[in-house]
N, C-alpha and C positions, 0 to 999 in steps of 0.2 A: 709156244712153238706150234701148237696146234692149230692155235685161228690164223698164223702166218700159213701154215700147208693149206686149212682151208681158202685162205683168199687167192693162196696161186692155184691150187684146182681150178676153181670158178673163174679164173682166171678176169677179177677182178680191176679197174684202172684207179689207182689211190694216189694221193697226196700223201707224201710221207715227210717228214725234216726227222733227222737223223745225223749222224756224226760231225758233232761240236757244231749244229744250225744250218745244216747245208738241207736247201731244200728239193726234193726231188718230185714233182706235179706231175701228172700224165703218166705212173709208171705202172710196170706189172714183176709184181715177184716172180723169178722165175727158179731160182729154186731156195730152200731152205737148210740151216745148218743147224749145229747148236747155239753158238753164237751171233752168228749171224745170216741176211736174206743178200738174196742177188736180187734188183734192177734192174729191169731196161724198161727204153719210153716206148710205151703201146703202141701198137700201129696204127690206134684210130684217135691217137691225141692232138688235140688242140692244137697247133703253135701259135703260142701265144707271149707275149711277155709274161715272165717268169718261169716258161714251160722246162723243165727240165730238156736238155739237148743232149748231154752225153750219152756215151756208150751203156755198155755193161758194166755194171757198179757194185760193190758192196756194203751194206749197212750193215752197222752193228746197231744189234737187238735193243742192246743195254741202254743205249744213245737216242733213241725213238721217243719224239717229244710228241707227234703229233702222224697220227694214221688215220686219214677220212678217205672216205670213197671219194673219187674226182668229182663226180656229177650231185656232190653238195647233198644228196642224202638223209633226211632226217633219220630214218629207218635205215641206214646203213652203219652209222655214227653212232645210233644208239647199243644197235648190237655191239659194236667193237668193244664201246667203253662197258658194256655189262659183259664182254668177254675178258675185259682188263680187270673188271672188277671195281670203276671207275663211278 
């Protein structure tokens, strides 16, 4: 829960797939629970094919197969997964 509050501080734009493979590109956590984040697509996201389009969304946590930075990141990726423990 922690690096989830940090990336919606920093107000970070991630690729997330979450709840049973849905994938959400372009997004920004906007707030955090115990079980799960809120989504919406950043303001300065891509539209792209595959870009995430809907609204404000919920993930659950537990369902979280795959969290990168948008902008493909080697040093963003790395962090997460040594914050996963990965």
């Amino acid at each position: 829960m922690k690096l989830c509050e940090r990336l919606m501080n920093e107000g970070v734009e991630l690729n997330i797939t979450g709840n049973d493979g849905v994938h959400y590109n372009g997004v920004r956590i906007t707030e955090v629970y115990d079980d799960f984040i809120a989504v919406e697509p950043s303001n300065t996201a891509m539209r792209q094919a595959g870009q995430f389009r809907g609204g404000h969304t919920y993930v659950n946590i537990a369902t979280i197969t795959r969290l990168e930075h948008a902008g493909q990141s080697d040093r963003v990726q790395d962090s997460i997964r040594r914050s996963l423990g990965r």
